[in-house]
C-alpha positions as CSV (number, residue, x, y, z in Angstrom):
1,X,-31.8,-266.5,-46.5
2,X,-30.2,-264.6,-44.1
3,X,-31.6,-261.4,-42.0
4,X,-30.3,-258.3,-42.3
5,X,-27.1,-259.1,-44.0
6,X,-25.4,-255.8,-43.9
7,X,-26.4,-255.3,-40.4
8,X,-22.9,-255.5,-39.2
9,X,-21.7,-252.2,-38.5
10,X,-19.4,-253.1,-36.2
11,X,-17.0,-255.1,-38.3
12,X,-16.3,-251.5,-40.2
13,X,-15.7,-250.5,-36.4
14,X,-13.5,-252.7,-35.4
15,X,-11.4,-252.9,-38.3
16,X,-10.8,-249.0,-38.7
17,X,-7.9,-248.5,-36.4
18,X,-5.8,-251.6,-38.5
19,X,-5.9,-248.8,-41.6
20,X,-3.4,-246.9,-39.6
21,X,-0.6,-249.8,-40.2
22,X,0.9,-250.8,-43.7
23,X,-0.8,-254.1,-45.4
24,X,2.8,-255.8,-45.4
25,X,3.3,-255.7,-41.9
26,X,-0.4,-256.6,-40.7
27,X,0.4,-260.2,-43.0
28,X,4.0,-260.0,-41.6
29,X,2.2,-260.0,-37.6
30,X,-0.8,-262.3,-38.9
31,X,2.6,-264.5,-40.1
32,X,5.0,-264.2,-37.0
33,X,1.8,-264.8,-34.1
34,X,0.8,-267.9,-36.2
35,X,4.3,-269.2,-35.7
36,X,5.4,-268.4,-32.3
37,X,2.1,-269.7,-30.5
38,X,2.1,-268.1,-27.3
39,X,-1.6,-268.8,-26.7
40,X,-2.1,-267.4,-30.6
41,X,-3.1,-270.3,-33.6
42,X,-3.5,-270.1,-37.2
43,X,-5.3,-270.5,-40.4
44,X,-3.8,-270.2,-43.4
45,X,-5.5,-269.7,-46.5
46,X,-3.8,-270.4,-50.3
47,X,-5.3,-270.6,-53.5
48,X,-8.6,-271.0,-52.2
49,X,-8.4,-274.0,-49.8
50,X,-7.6,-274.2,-46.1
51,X,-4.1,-275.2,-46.4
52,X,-2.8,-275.3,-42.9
53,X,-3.8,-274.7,-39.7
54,X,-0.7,-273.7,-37.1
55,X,-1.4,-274.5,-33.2
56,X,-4.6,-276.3,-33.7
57,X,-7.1,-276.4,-31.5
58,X,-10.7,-277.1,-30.6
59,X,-11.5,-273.2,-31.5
60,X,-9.0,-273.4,-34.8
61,X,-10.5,-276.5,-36.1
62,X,-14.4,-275.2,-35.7
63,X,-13.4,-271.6,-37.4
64,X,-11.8,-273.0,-40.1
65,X,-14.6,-275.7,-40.7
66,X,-16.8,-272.3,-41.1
67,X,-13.9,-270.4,-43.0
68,X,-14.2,-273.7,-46.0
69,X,-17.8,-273.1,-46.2
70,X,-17.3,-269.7,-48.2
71,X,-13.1,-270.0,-48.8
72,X,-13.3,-270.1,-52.6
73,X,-14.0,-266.2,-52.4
74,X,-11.1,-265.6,-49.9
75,X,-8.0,-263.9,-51.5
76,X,-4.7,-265.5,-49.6
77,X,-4.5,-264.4,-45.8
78,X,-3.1,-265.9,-42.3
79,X,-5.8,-265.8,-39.7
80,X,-3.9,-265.5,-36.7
81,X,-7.0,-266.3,-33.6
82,X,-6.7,-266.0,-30.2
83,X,-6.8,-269.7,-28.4
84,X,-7.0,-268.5,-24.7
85,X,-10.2,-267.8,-23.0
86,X,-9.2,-264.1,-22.2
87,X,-9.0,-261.5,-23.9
88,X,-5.5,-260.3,-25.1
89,X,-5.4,-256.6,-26.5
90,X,-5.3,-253.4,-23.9
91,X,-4.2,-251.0,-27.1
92,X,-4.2,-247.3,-24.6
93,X,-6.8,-245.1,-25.6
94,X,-4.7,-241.9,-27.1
95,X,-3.1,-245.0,-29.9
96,X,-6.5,-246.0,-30.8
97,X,-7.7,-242.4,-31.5
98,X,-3.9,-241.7,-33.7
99,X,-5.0,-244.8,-35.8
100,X,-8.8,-243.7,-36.3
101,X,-7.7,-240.3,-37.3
102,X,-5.4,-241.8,-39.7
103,X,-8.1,-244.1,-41.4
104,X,-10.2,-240.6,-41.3
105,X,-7.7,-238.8,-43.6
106,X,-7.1,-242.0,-45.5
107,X,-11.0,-242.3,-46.9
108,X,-11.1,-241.1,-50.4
109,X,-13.4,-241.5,-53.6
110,X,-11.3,-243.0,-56.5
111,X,-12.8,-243.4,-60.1
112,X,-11.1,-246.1,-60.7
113,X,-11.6,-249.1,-58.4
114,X,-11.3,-252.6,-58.6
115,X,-13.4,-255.6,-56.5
116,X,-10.6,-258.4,-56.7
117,X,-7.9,-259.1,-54.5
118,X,-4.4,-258.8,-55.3
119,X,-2.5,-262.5,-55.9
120,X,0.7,-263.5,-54.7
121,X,1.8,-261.5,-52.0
122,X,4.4,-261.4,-50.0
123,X,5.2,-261.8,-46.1
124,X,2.6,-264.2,-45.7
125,X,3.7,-267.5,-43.4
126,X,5.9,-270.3,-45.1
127,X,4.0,-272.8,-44.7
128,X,7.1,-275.5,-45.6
129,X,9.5,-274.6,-43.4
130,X,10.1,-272.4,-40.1
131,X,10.8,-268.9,-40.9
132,X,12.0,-266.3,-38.6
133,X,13.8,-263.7,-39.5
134,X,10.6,-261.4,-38.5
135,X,10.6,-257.3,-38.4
136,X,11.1,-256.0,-35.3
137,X,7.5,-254.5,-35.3
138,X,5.9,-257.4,-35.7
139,X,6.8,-258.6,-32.0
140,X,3.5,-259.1,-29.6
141,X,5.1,-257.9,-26.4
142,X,3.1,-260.0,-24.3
143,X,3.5,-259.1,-20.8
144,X,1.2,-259.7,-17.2
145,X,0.0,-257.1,-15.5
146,X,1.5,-256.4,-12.0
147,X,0.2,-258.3,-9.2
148,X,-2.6,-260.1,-12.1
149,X,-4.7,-256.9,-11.7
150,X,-6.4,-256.1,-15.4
151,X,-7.6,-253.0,-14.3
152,X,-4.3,-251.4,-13.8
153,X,-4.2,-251.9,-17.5
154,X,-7.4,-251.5,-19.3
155,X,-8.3,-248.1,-17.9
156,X,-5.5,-246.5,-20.3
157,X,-7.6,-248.0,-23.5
158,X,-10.5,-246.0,-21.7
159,X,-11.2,-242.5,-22.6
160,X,-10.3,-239.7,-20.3
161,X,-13.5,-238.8,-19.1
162,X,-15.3,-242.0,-18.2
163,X,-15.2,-243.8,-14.6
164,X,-12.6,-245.8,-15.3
165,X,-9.6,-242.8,-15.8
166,X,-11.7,-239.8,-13.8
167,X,-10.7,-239.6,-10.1
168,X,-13.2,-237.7,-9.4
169,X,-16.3,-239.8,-10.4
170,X,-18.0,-242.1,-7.8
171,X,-19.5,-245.5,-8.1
172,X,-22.7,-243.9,-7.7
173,X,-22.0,-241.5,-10.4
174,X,-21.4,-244.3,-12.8
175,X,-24.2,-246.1,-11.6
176,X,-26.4,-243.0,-13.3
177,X,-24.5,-243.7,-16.4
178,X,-26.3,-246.9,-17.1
179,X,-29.2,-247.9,-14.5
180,X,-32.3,-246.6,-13.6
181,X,-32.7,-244.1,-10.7
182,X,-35.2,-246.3,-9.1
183,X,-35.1,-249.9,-8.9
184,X,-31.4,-250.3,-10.0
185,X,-32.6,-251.9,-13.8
186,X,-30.3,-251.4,-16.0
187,X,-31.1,-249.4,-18.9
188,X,-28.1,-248.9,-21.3
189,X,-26.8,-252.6,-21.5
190,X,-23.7,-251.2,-23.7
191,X,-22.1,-249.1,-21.1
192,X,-23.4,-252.0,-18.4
193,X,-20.9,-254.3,-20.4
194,X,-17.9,-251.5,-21.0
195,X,-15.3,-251.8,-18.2
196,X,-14.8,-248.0,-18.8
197,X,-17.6,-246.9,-16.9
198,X,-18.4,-250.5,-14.5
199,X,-15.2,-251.3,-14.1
200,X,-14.4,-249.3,-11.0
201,X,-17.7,-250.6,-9.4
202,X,-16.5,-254.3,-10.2
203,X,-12.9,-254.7,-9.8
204,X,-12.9,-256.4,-7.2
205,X,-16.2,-258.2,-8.1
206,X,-15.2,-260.1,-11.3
207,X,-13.0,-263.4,-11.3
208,X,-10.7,-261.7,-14.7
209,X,-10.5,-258.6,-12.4
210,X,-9.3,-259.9,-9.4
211,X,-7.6,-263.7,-9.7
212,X,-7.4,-264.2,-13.4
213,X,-6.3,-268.2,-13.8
214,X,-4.1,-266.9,-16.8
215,X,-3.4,-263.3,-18.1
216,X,-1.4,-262.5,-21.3
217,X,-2.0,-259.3,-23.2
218,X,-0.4,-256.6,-25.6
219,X,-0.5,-253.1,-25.6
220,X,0.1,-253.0,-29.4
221,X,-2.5,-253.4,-32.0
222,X,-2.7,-256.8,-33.5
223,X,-4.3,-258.8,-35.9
224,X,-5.6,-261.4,-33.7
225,X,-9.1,-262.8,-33.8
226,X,-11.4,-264.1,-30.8
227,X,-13.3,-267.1,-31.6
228,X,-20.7,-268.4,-32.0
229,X,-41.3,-274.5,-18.0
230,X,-40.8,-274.9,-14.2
231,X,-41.4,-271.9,-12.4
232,X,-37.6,-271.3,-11.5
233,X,-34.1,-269.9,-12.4
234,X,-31.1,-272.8,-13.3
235,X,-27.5,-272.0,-13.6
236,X,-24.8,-274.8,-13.2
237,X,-20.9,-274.4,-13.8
238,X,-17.9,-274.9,-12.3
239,X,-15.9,-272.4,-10.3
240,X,-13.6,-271.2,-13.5
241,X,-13.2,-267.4,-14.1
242,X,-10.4,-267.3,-11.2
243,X,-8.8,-268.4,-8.6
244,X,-10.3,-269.0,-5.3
245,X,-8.2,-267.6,-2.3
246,X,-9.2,-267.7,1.5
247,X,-10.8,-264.5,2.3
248,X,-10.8,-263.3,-1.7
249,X,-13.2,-266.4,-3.3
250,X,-17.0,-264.2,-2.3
251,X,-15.7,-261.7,-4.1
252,X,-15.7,-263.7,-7.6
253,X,-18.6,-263.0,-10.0
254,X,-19.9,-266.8,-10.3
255,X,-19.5,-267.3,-6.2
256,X,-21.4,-263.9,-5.7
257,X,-24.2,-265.8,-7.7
258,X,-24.1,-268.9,-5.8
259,X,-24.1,-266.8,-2.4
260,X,-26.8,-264.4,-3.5
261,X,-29.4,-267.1,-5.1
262,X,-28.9,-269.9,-2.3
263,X,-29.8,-266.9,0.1
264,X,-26.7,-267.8,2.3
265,X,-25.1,-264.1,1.8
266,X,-28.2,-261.7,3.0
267,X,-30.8,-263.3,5.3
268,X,-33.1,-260.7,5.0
269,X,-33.0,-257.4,3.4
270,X,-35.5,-254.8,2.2
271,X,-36.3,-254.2,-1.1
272,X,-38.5,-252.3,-3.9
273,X,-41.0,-254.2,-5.9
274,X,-43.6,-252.6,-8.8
275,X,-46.6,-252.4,-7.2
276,X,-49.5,-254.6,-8.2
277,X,-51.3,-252.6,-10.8
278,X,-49.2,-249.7,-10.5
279,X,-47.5,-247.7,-13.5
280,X,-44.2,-247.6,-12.8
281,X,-44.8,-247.3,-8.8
282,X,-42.3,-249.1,-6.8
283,X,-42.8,-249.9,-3.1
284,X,-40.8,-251.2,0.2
285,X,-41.2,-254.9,0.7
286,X,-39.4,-256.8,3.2
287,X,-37.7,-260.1,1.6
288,X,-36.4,-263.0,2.8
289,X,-33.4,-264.5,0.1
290,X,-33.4,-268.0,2.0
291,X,-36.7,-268.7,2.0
292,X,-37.7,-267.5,-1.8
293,X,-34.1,-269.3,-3.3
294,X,-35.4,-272.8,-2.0
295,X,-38.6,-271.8,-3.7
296,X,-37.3,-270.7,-6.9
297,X,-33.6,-271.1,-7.8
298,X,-31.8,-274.1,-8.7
299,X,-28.2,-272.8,-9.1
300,X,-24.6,-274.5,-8.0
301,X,-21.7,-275.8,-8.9
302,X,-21.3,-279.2,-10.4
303,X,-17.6,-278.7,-9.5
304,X,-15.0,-276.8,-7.4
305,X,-11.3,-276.1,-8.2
306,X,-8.9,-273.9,-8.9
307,X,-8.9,-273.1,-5.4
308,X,-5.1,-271.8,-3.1
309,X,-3.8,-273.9,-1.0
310,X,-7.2,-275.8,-1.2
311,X,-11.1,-275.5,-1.6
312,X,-11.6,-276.3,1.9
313,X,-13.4,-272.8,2.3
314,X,-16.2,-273.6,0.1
315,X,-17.4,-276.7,2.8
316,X,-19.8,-274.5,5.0
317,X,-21.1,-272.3,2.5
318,X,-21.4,-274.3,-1.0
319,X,-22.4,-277.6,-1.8
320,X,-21.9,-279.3,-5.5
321,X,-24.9,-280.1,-7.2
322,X,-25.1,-282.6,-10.1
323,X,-24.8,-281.3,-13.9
324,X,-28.2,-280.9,-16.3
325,X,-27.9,-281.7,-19.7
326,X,-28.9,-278.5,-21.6
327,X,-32.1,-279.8,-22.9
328,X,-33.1,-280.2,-19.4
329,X,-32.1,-277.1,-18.7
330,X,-34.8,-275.8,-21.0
331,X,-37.6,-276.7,-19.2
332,X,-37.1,-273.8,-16.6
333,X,-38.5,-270.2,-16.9
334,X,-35.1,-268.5,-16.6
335,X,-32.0,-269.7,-17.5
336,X,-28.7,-267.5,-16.1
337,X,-25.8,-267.0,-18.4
338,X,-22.4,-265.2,-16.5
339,X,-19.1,-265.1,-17.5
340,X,-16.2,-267.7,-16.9
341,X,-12.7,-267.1,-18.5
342,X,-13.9,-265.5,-21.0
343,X,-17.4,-265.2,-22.8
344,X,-20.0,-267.6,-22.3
345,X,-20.5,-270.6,-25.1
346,X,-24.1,-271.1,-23.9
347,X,-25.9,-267.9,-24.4
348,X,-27.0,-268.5,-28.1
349,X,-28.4,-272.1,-27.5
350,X,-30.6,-270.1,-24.5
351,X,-32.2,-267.5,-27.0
352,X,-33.4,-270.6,-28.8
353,X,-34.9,-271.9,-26.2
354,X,-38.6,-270.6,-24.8
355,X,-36.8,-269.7,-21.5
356,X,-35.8,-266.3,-20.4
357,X,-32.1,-265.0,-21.0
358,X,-30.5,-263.1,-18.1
359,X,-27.2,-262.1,-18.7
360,X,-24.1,-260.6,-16.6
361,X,-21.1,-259.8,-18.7
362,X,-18.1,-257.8,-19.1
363,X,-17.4,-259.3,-22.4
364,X,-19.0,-258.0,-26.6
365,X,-19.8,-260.5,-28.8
366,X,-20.3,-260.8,-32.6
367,X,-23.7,-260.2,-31.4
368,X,-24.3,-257.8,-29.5
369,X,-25.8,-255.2,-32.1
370,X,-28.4,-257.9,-33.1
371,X,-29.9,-257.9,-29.2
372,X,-31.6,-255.8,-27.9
373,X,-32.1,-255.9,-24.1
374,X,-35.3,-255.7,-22.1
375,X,-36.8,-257.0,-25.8
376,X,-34.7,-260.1,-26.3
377,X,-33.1,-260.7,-23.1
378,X,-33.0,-259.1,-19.2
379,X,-29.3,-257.6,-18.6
380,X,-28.1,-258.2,-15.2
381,X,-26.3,-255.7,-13.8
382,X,-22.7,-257.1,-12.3
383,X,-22.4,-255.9,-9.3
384,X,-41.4,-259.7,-13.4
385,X,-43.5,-263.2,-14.7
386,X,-45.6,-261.9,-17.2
387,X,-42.9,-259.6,-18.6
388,X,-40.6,-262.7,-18.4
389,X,-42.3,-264.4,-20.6
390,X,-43.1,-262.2,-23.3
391,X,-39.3,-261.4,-23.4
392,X,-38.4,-264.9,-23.8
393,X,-40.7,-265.3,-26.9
394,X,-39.5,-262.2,-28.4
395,X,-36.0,-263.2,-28.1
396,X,-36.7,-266.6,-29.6
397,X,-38.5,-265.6,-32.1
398,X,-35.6,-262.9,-32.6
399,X,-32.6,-265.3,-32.2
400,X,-34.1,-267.1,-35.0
401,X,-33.6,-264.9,-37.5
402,X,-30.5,-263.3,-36.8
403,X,-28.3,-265.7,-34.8
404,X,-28.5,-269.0,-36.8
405,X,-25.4,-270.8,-38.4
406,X,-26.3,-268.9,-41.7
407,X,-26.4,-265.5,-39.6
408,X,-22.7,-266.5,-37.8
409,X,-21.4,-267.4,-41.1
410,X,-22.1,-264.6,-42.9
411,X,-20.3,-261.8,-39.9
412,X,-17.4,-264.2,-40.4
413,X,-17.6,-264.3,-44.6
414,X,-17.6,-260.2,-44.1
415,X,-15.3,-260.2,-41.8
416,X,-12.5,-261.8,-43.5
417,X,-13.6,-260.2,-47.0
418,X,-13.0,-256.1,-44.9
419,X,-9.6,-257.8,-43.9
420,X,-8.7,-259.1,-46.6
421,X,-9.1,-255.9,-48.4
422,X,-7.2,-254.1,-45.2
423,X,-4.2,-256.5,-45.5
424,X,-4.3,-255.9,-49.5
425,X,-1.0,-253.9,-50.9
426,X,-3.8,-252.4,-53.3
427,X,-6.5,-251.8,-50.6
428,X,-7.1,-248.0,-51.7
429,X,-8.7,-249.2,-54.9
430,X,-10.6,-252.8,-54.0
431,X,-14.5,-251.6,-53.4
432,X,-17.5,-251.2,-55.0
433,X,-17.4,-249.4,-58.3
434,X,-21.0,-249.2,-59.9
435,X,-23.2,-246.3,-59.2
436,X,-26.1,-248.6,-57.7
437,X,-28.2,-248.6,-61.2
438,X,-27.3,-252.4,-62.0
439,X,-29.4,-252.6,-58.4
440,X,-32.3,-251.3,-59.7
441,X,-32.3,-254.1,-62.9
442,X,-32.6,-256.5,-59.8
443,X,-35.1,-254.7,-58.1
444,X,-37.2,-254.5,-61.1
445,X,-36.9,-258.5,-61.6
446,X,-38.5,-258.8,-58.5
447,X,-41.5,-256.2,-59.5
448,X,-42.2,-258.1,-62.7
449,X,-42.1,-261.5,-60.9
450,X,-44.5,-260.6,-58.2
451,X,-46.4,-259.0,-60.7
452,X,-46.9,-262.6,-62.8
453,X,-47.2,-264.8,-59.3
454,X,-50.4,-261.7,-58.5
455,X,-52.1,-261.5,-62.0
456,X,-55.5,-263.5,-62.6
457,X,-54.4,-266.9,-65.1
C-alpha cells in the first residue's frame, strides 16, 4: 500500500509551464535530445514495452527498470533524462510566467472527456534508423556560462524581487528570509534550498557556484528529466562538486565542512547555546572547534582530486581518511548529507536508518514535499541530543511510509501518466470524466466489510 498517493502536488507544478508548447513539438524535443546525446539519454516506450534505450547509462538502465514495472499503462512516449550530475535548465523568469499564464487560460471543463491515450502518433524517435531532419525549435542550445559562474545565469529564472535579482537587498536581509533572528536555525528550509534568495550569500561558497567540474545548460524549456549509536557526526566523500584551485579550494562547500568539523578553520570563537532548562533562552559560551571535533566528529575525505595544477594544497590542512561501508556508517548519532555534483544518492538510505539527518543543499528532490524539516530531518544552513534523537525516530518512522520503492514508483508512474497526457495531440479531453459517485460504491464496500469483520458471529 502506498502513503498518501496523491500527495504529489508538485508534479502538476512542474509540468504546468510544458502546456504552453504544442504536443508535437514536446515528442519532436523528447525525440531530437534522445538522439543527439550531449549529456541527454533516452527511453523509449512502444506498444507497451521498453523498446530501446538511447545513450545508456547507469541512471537510464535503473529508470527504465522502474518505468517496466508499471509500462503496460504507458501510452507511447520518448523519455529524454538528463545523464550529467548537474542540473541543465536556467528557463529566465519572465518565460516561465508567459507559459503559466498560458496553461491558466488553457484550463477548461469539457463534457466530453476521455481517459485513454491517443495511439500512433507521430514525431516520436525512429527507433530503426538515424533521423534528423529535426525542427528548428527543437534545438537545446546548450551553452557555458562565462567564466563557469552559474550565478550569472540562474538569477534571470529568479523573480524580480528576491535576493538574487534586487540590488538593493543585503545578505543579512536574506538571511531574515529564512533563519531565525537568534541562533541562526534555519526555519523555512524551502527558501534555505532556493538559490533565489541564498544564492548571493553562497556564490562563492558552493563547488557548482564557483568551479563547476562540467557545466552545460539551456535557457529554453525542455522535456528533460533528472534521475531515488556512537555519540558522534560521520561524513566521508571525495572532494567532487568542483574543482580545487590554490587560493579558491576553502571556499568549496564540502572543504568548508572538512575545515569547520576538524576545527582547523576557527580555533576558538564565541557562540550562543540554549540554556540548560531555559525556554527558548540562548546564552554566550566560549567554544573551542579543535578540541570538541576530536571529541565528536569523524569527517574527511577518503580521496582528493580534481585539483589545478595539483592537490598539493590540501597537505597541511587535510588528511584522507579511510572509506565506511554505509552500514557502518549507521552506528553514529548523526550522519551529514551535502551536496556533490549534483544531489546526494545517500540521503534516503539515512532517513532509514535510526541516525539523525542533517542536510545542506541547493538542490529539490522528488521528495522534498514528503519532509518536513526540524520533524524529519535538521536543515543545515549553507553558508541539541535529546532533540536529536527524537527527530531521527520521527523521520524513520516517516521515511518509511512515504519514501519506499513503492512510494518512488508511484511519483514516477504519475509522472509519466501527467506527461503523457501533456505530450498527447488530444490532451484537452484525456481526464477524469465521472462525477465521483462510482467513489462512493467503493467507499460503501469498505463500510459493509468492516461492518461483517465487527459484528458478533
Amino acid at each position: 500500500m502506498v502513503h498518501n498517493v496523491d500527495d504529489f502536488q508538485q508534479i502538476i507544478d512542474d509540468l504546468r509551464p510544458f502546456w504552453a508548447t504544442e504536443p508535437w513539438l514536446l515528442r519532436q524535443m523528447a525525440a531530437s535530445l534522445c538522439e543527439r546525446g550531449d549529456g541527454i539519454g533516452g527511453i523509449h516506450i512502444r506498444d507497451k514495452t521498453v523498446t530501446k534505450l538511447s545513450h545508456p547509462s547507469w541512471r537510464i538502465e535503473a529508470l527504465a527498470a522502474v518505468i517496466s514495472r508499471f509500462v503496460n499503462y504507458l501510452p507511447d512516449m520518448g523519455i529524454a533524462v538528463n545523464t550529467l550530475d548537474q542540473p541543465r535548465l536556467v528557463v529566465p523568469f519572465d518565460e516561465i510566467q508567459r507559459r503559466l499564464e498560458v496553461e491558466q487560460n488553457l484550463r477548461h471543463t469539457y463534457n466530453m472527456t476521455e481517459d485513454s491515450f491517443t495511439d500512433s502518433m507521430d514525431h516520436l524517435l525512429n527507433l530503426t534508423q538515424s533521423q534528423g531532419g529535426w525542427d528548428k525549435q527543437t534545438d537545446p542550445q546548450w551553452f557555458s556560462p562565462p567564466r563557469q559562474r552559474l550565478m550569472e545565469v540562474a538569477k534571470m529564472a529568479c523573480p524580480p524581487e528576491t535576493p538574487a535579482r534586487a540590488r538593493e537587498m543585503t545578505i543579512e536581509d536574506a538571511d531574515k528570509l529564512y533563519k531565525t533572528p537568534v541562533g541562526g536555525f534555519v526555519r523555512n528550509f524551502n527558501l534555505s534550498t532556493d538559490l533565489c534568495t541564498i544564492g548571493p550569500t553562497i556564490e562563492e561558497l558552493h563547488s557548482l557556484l564557483i568551479a563547476p567540474v562540467s557545466l552545460s545548460i539551456s535557457q529554453r524549456l525542455l522535456p528533460v528529466f533528472g534521475e531515488c549509536k556512537e555519540d558522534t557526526l560521520l561524513w566521508r566523500g571525495v572532494t567532487s562538486g568542483g574543482i580545487s584551485r590554490l587560493g579558491g579550494w576553502t571556499r568549496l562547500h564540502r572543504q568548508r565542512l572538512i575545515l569547520l568539523t576538524n576545527g582547523t578553520a576557527d580555533h576558538n570563537e564565541t557562540i550562543l547555546i540554549l540554556s540548560e532548562g531555559a525556554q527558548n533562552v540562548y546564552e554566550p559560551a566560549d567554544y573551542g572547534p579543535s578540541d570538541f571535533a576530536q571529541d565528536r566528529f569523524d569527517v574527511g575525505f577518503t580521496e582528493i582530486r580534481a585539483c589545478e595544477p595539483d592537490c598539493s594544497m590540501y597537505d597541511s590542512m587535510v588528511s584522507v581518511k579511510p572509506p565506511v561501508p554505509l552500514g557502518e556508517q549507521f552506528k553514529v548519532k548523526y550522519l551529514v548529507d551535502i551536496d556533490g555534483h549534483g544531489f546526494s544518492g545517500r540521503w534516503r538510505a539515512f532517513l532509514f536508518s535510526r541516525s539523525l539527518g542533517l542536510k545542506a543543499t541547493i538542490f529539490r528532490e522528488w521528495h522534498d514535499s514528503r519532509l518536513i524539516p526540524w520533524r524529519h530531518f535538521v536543515p543545515l544552513d549553507n553558508r541539541h541530543d535529546f532533540v536529536a534523537n527524537k527527530i531521527a525516530s520521527q523521520g524513520r518512522s516517516w521515511a518509511s511510509q512515504v519514501l519506499r520503492d513503492e512510494d518512488m514508483d508511484i511519483y514516477v508512474f504519475l509522472l509519466l501518466l501527467e506527461y503523457g497526457r501533456i505530450i498527447d495531440d488530444n490532451r484537452d479531453h484525456i481526464g477524469y470524466g465521472g462525477d465521483g459517485g462510482e467513489l462512493d460504491d467503493f467507499d460503501k464496500s469498505f463500510v459493509t466489510r468492516d461492518e461483517s469483520i465487527s459484528s458478533p458471529s
